[in-house]
C-alpha positions in Angstrom: -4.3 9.6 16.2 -3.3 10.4 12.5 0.2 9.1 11.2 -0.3 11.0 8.0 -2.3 14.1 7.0 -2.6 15.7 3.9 -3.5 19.6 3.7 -4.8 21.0 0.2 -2.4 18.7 -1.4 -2.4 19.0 -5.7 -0.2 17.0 -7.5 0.4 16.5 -11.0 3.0 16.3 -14.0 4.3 19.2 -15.7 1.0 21.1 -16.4 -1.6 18.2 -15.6 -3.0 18.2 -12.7 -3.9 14.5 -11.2 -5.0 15.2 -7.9 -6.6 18.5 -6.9 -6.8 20.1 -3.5 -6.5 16.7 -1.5 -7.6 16.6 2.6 -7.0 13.6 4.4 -6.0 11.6 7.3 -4.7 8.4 7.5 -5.1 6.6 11.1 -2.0 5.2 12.7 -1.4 1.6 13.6 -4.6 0.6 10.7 -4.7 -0.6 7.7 -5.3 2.2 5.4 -6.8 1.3 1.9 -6.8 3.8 -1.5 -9.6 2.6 -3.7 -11.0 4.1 -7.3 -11.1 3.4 -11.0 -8.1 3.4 -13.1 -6.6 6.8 -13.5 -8.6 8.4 -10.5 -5.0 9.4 -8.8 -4.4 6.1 -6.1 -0.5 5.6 -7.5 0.2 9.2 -7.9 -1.1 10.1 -4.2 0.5 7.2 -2.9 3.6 8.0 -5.1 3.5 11.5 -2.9 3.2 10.1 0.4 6.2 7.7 0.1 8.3 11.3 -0.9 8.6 9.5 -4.7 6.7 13.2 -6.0 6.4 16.4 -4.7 3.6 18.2 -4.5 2.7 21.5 -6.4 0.8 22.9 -3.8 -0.2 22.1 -0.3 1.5 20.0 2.5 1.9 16.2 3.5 2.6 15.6 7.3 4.1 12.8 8.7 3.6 12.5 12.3 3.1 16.4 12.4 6.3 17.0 10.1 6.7 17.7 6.7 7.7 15.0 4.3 9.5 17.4 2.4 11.6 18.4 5.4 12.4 15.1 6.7 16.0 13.3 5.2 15.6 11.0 3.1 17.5 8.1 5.2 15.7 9.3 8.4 12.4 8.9 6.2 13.3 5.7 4.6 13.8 4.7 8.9 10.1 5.7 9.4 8.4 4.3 6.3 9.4 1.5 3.6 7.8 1.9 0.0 7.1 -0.8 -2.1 5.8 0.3 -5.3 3.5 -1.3 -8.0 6.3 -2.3 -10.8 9.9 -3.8 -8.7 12.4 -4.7 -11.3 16.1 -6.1 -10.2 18.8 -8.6 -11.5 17.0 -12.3 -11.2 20.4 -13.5 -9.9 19.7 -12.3 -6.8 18.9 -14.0 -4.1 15.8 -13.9 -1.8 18.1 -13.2 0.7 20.0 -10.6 -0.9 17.3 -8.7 -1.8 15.9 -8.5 1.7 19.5 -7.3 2.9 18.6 -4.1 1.1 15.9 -3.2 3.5 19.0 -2.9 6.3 20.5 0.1 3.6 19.0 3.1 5.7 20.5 1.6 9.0 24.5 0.9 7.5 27.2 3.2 7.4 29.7 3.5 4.7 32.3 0.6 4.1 31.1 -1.3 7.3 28.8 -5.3 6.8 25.7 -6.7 8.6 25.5 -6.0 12.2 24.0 -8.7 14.6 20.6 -6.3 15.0 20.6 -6.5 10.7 21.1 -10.6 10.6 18.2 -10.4 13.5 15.7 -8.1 11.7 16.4 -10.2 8.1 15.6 -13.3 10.1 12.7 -12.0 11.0 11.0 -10.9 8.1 12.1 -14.1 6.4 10.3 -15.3 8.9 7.2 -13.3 8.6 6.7 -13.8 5.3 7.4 -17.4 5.5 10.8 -17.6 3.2 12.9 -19.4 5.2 12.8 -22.3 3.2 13.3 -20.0 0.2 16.2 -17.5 1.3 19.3 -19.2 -1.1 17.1 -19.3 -4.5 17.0 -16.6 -6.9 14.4 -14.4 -7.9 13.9 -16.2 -11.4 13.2 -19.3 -9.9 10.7 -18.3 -7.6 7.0 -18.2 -8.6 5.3 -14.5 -9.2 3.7 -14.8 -5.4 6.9 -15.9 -3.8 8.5 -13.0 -5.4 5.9 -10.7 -4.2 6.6 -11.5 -1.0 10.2 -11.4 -1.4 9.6 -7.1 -2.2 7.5 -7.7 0.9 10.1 -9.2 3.1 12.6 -6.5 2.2 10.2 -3.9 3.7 9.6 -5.7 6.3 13.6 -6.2 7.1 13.3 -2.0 6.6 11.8 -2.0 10.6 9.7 1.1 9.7 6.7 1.9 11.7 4.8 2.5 8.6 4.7 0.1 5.1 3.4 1.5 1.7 2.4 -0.3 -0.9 1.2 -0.2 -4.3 -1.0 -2.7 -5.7 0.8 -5.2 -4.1 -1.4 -8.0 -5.8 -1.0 -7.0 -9.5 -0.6 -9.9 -11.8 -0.7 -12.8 -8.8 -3.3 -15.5 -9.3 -6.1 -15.7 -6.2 -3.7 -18.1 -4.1 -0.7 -16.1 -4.0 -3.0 -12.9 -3.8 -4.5 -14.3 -0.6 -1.4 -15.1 0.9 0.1 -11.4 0.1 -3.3 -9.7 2.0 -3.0 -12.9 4.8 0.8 -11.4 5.2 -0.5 -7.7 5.7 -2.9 -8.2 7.9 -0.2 -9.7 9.9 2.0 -7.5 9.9 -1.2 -4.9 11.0 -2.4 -6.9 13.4 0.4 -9.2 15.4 3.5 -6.4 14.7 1.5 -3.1 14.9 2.8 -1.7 11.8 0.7 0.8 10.1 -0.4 0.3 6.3 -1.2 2.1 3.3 -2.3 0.5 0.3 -3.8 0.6 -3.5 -5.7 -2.3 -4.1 -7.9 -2.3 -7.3 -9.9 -5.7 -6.3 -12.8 -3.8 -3.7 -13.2 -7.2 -2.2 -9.7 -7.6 -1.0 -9.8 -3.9 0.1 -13.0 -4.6 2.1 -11.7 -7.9 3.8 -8.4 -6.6 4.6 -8.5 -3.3 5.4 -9.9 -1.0 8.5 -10.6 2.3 6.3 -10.9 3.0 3.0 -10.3 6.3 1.0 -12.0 6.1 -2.7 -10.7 8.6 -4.8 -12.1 9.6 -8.2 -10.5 12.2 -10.8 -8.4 13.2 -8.4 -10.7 13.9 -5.3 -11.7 11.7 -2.3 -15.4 10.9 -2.9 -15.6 8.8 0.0 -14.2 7.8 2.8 -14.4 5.7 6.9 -15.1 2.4 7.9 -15.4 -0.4 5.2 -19.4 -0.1 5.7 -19.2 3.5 5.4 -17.4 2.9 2.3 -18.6 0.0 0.7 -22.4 1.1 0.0 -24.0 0.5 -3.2 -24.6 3.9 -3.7 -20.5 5.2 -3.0 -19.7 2.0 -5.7 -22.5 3.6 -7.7 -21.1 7.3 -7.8 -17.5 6.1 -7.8 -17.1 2.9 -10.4 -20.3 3.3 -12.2 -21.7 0.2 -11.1 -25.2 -1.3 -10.1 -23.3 -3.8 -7.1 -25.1 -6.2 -5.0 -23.8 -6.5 -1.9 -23.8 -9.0 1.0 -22.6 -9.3 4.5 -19.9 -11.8 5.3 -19.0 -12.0 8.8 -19.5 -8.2 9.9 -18.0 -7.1 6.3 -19.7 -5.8 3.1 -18.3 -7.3 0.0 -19.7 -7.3 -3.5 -22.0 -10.2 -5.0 -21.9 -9.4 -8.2 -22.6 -6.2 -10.2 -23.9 -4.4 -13.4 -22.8 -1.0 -15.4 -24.9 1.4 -14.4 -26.7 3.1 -16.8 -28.1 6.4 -15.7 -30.2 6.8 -18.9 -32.2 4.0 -18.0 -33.4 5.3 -14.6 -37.0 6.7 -14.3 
């Protein structure tokens, strides 16, 4: 079953177009993952699906409805967004923050209800901040924060969790424990996720299908090992890659530019 299709979709700013005549599908209840070089379209599409930009022509579907059509505080009950730059006061608290993701669930002039203390507890839980809920974002270190965005989605109860780059800027520790909490939340609470990642690794590890877009049009996409060839990573990033199996997965060695000229 698809959660999300995408029908001739184009989107762009003003008169640039960024991504051109998209068709896809995105499987429900996997972990979907957006891969391609740098300014191939991955924040702009995902940008689209989380109803941040609307397209110029064609249609997004969400559960067989279009996005466009769908309120915005009915859509932020189906899917949480978490996008690639998250800037708020320091002097908040990690568990202030999280209390945002309750906002689509609260009606005017009324506090926390016992299911919103419940469902904050919870994604404390799950992204393991217990310990960390009274300190304040400027104190905490740039994976503890990550996780903090994380948490608030989480707290959002949506079926479906976007993110964008969710491991910019975090060292290999706190990047592993960002993709350790998403696959998590895939596998143990069913939630459906959509993601950019830039490192292919990660994306292969973590992830149940990939989607590699380039200038604006999906050059590949499936299983990881549909994916992850050395000929798609040729064709898509340029690259001469080695890869190597690690336990049923394709990741990459190690790789060169490619360099077409010197091809016989």
């Amino acid at each position: 079953m698809n959660l999300i299709e995408t029908q001739a979709v184009s989107i762009g700013y003003t008169d640039k177009a960024i991504i051109n005549n998209l068709s896809i599908n995105i499987p429900k209840g996997q972990i979907t993952t957006l891969i391609g070089p740098n300014g191939s379209g991955k924040s702009t599409f995902i940008r689209a699906l989380a109803h941040l930009l609307k397209p110029t022509t064609g249609v997004i579907l969400l559960d067989q409805e279009n996005i466009q059509t769908i309120k915005t505080k009915t859509l932020a009950k189906k899917m949480a967004v978490l996008p690639q730059t998250n800037q708020t006061a320091n002097d908040l608290s990690v568990e202030e923050l999280v209390n945002f993701g309750r906002l689509p669930y609260r009606r005017p002039l009324t506090g926390l209800t016992t299911t919103d203390h419940e469902k904050i507890e919870w994604a404390l839980t799950q992204a393991s901040l217990q310990a960390l809920r009274h300190r304040t974002l400027s104190t905490l270190s740039g994976g503890q924060r990550q996780r903090a965005w994380i948490a608030m989605a989480i707290a959002q109860d949506t079926e479906t969790i976007i993110l964008d780059e969710p491991t910019t800027y975090l060292d290999l520790p706190h990047q592993l424990d960002v993709m350790l909490l998403v696959k998590r939340l895939n596998e143990q609470s069913h939630r459906t996720i959509i993601m950019a990642l830039h490192d292919l690794n990660h994306a292969a590890r973590f992830s149940d299908y990939l989607i590699a877009i380039k200038k604006g049009q999906v050059k590949a996409q499936g299983s990881v090992s549909e994916v992850m060839t050395a000929d798609n990573l040729k064709a898509i990033f340029n690259i001469n890659a080695t890869l190597v199996d690690y336990q049923g997965t394709p990741l990459i060695l190690t790789y060169d530019h490619y360099q077409e000229d010197q091809q016989s």
